[in-house]
C-alpha positions in Angstrom: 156.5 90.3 156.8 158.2 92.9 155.0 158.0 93.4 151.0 161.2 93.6 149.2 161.5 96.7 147.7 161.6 97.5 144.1 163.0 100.0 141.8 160.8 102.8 139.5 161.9 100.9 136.7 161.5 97.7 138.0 157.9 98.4 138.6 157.2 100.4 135.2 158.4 96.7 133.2 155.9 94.9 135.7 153.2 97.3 134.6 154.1 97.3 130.9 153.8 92.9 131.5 150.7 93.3 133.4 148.9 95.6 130.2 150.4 93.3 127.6 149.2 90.1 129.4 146.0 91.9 129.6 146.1 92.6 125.9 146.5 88.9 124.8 143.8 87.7 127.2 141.6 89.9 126.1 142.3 89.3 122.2 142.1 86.1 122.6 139.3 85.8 124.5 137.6 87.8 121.9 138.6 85.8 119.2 136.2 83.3 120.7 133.8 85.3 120.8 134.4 87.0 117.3 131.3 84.9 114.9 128.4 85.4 117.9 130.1 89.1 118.3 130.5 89.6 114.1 127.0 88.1 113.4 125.4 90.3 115.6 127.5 92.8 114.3 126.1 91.1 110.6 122.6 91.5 111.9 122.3 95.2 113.1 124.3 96.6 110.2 121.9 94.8 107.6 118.7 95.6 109.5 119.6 99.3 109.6 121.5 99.0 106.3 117.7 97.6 104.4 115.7 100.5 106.0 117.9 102.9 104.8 118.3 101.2 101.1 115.1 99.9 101.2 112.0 99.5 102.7 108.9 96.9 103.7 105.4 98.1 102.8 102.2 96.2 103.5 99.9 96.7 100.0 96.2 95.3 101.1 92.7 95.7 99.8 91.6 95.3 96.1 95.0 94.9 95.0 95.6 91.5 92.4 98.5 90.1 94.8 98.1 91.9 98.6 101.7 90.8 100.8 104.6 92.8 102.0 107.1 93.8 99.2 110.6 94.9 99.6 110.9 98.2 97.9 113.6 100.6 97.4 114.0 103.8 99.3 112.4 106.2 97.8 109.8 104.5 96.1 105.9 106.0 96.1 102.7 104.4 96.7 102.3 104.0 92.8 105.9 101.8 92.8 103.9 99.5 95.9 100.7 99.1 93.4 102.6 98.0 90.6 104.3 95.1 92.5 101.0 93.7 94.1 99.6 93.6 90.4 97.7 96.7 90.4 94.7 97.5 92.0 91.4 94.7 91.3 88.3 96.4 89.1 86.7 96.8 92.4 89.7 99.2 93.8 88.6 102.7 94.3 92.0 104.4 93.2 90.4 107.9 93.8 90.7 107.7 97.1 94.7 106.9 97.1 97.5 109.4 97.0 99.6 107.1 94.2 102.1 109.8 94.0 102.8 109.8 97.8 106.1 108.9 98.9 106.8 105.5 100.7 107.7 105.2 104.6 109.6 101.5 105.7 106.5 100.0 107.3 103.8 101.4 105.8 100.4 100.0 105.2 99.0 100.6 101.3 95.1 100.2 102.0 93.5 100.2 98.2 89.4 100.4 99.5 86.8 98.7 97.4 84.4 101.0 95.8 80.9 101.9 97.4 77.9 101.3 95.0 74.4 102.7 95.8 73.7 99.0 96.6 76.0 98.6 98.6 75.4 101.6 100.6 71.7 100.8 100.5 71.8 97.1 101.8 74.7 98.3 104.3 72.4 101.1 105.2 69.3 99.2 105.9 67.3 100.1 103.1 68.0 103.6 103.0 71.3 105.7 100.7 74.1 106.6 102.8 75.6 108.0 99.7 74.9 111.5 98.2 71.5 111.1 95.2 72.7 110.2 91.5 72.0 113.4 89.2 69.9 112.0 86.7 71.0 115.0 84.3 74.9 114.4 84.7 75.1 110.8 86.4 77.4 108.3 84.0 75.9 104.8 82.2 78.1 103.3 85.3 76.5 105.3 87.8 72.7 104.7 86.8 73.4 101.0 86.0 74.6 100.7 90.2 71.1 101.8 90.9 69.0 99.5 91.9 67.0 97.6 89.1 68.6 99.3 86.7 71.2 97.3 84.4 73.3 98.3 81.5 70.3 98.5 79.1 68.0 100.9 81.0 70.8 103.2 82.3 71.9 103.8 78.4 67.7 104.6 77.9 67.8 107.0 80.8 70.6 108.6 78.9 69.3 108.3 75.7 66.2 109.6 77.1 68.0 113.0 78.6 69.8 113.3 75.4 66.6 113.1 73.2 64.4 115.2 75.5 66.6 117.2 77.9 67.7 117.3 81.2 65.0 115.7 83.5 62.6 117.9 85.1 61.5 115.5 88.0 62.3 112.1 88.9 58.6 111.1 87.9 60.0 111.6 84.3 61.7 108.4 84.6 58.5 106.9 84.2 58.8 108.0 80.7 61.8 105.6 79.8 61.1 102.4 78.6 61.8 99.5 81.4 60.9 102.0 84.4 57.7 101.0 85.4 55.8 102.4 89.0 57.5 99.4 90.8 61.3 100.2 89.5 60.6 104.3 89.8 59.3 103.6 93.7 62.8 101.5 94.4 65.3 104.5 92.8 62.8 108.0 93.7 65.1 108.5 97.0 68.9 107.5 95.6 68.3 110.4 92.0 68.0 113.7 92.1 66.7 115.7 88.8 
């Protein structure tokens, strides 16, 4: 069987029918399509539109309200803090860049402060952390000690003030509510 045979331009209007046919199918067929296509479209542009306006940081630890906070780009560790409340009295801020600047993601860790009794009983009995200087240790610092409230730290510092700086821990013996018993349970965490 033999095909007729067509002109150029006959076949240039059959391709120019062909394409537009082709165009129409197609738009329509995407206009079907167009909500799953534009809500994924939705989706990407506002996940990678939020990271770049603002980001999600994980604030945990001694913090009053520990979650994940949306934040604004930008923001620093301090900006994090101040939406989870701020940090609990047991929060050791020292130990936490607040001025640091914020990645999306990020995990704000605010630890709990280590007392001497706390390193003592995690220890087994004996001071993990560094000896309190009896000479320049704070009211704070001698009241974590072991047996030794409020009252007898501000002694022990009364003490220092009235009679100088300690010479030797047996000294403590010397201020009232330090007895052999107390002095035996402190001799290894202070230093003179």
């Amino acid at each position: 069987m033999k095909l007729p045979e067509i002109s150029r331009h006959q076949a240039i209007v059959v391709c120019v029918l062909a394409l537009t046919v082709l165009v129409v199918a197609g738009k329509l067929l995407g206009a079907r399509h167009s909500p799953a296509r534009s809500s994924v479209r939705v989706k990407l542009v506002g996940a990678g539109g939020s990271s770049r306006s603002q980001l999600l940081v994980d604030v945990s630890g001694a913090v009053r309200r520990p979650g994940v906070y949306r934040l604004p780009a930008g923001s620093r560790i301090n900006d994090a803090l101040v939406k989870a409340g701020g940090a609990t009295r047991a929060g050791d801020l020292t130990l936490v860049n607040r001025a640091a600047p914020l990645t999306d993601g990020q995990q704000v860790l605010v630890p709990v402060k280590v007392t001497a009794t706390a390193a003592t009983a995690a220890s087994g009995g004996s001071a993990a952390a560094a000896p309190i200087h009896l000479n320049t240790a704070t009211l704070e610092q001698l009241d974590e000690l072991p047996g030794v409230g409020p009252a007898t730290a501000q002694r022990i510092i009364d003490y220092r003030t009235t009679n100088g700086p300690f010479k030797s821990v047996d000294e403590l013996d010397a201020v009232s509510g330090i007895g052999p018993a107390k002095l035996a349970e402190v001799r290894d965490l202070v230093v003179p």
